[in-house]
N, C-alpha and C positions, 0 to 999 in steps of 0.2 A: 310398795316400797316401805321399809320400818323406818320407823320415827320410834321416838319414845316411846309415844304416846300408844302408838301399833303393838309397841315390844311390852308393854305393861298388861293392855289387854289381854294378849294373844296368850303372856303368860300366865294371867289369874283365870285366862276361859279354860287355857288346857288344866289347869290344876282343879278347875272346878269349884273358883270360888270368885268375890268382888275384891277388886282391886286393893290390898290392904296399903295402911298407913306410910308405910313408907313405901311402896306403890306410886302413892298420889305426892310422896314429897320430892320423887324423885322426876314425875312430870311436872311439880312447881318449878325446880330447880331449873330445868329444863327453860321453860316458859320465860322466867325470868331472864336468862342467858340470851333468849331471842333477840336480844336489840344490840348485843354483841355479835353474836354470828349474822343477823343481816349486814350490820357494817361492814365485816370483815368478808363477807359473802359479796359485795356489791363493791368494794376496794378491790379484790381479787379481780374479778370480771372489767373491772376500768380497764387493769393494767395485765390481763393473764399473758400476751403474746410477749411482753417485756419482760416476765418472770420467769416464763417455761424459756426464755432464750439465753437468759443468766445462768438459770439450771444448766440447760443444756450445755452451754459455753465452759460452765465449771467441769462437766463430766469430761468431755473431752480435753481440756486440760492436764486433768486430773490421771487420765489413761488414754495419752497422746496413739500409745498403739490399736489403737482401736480405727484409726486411719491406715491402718496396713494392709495390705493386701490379704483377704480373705477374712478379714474381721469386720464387727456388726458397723462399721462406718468407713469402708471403704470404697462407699459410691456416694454421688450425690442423693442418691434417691434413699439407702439405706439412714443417712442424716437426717435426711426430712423426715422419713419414720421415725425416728427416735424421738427430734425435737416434737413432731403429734401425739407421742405415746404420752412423754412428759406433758405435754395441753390434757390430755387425757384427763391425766392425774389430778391434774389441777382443775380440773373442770368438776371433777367426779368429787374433790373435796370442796367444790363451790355450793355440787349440788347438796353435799353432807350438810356444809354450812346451814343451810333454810330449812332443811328438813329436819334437825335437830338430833340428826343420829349420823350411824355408819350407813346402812342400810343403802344409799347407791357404791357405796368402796367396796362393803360386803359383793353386792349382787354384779357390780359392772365392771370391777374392777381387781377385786382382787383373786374372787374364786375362780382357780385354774392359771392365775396369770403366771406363779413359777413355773408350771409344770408350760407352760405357751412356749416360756423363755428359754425354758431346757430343750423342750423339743426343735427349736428356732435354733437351737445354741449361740443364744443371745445372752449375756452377760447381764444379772440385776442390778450389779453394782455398781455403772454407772446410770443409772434411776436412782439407787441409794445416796449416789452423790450429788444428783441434781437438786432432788428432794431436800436433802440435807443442808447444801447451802442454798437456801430457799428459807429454809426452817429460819438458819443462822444469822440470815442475811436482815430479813424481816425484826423491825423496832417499833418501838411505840416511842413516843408518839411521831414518829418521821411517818410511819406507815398504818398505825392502827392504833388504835388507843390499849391501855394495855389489858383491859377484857376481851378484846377483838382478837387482841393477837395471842391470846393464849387460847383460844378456840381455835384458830387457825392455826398454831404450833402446836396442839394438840391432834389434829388430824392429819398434818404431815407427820409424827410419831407414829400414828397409828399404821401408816403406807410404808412409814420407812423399816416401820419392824417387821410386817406382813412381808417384804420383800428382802428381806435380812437372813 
């Protein structure tokens, strides 16, 4: 799984040298940021099944036709996938949280996931709108303080462009 700390190495073993100066400032930075993204990583996980249901509740608001007859929420069951896809996401930016990179959105979640979507002929854009008001919804200090949550609004940015 990459973490920083992996992406630093892995970059200076292939280039064939020691990790240079700014290298190592950018695993300090990292480092430093950890007791923000646990927070924010351990907030998420209290409250994930009440946040992927707000997402989810906004998508489908949002593109009521998606209840229609032969679209991606036209069964009970096709709902319940969506609302797990979104846990997904949220899960997979829990696990980003601790680990201090992309590296589970990279590997779990995001590669391949359009081309999943298109083949499914499933719509991204309500995931974009889950995520989105998820992003919008989330304050500090009501929900995170405000280094938490900009770690945390930072990796729903990062899903919501991957899937944009």
């Amino acid at each position: 799984m990459k973490s920083v700390i992996t992406t630093v190495i892995t970059s200076a073993d292939a280039a064939g040298r020691f990790p240079s100066t700014s290298d190592l400032e950018s695993v300090q930075g990292s480092i430093q940021r950890a007791n923000a993204r646990l927070e924010a990583a351990e907030k998420l996980a209290s409250g994930i099944d009440a946040v992927a249901k707000e997402g989810y509740d906004a998508a489908f608001k949002k593109y009521p036709f998606l209840n229609q007859d032969g679209e991606a929420g036209d069964t009970q069951v096709k709902k319940d996938k969506c609302l797990r896809d979104i846990k997904h996401y949220l899960r997979l930016i829990n696990y980003s949280l601790v680990v201090g990179g992309t590296g589970p959105l990279d590997e779990w979640g995001i590669a391949g996931a359009r081309e999943v979507y298109r083949s499914l002929n499933l719509p991204t854009a309500p995931y974009v709108t889950a995520l989105t008001y998820t992003r919008d919804r989330a304050c500090a200090p009501r929900d995170f303080s405000p280094q938490a949550l900009v770690e945390f609004r930072n990796l729903l940015d990062y899903v919501i462009n991957s899937l944009s």
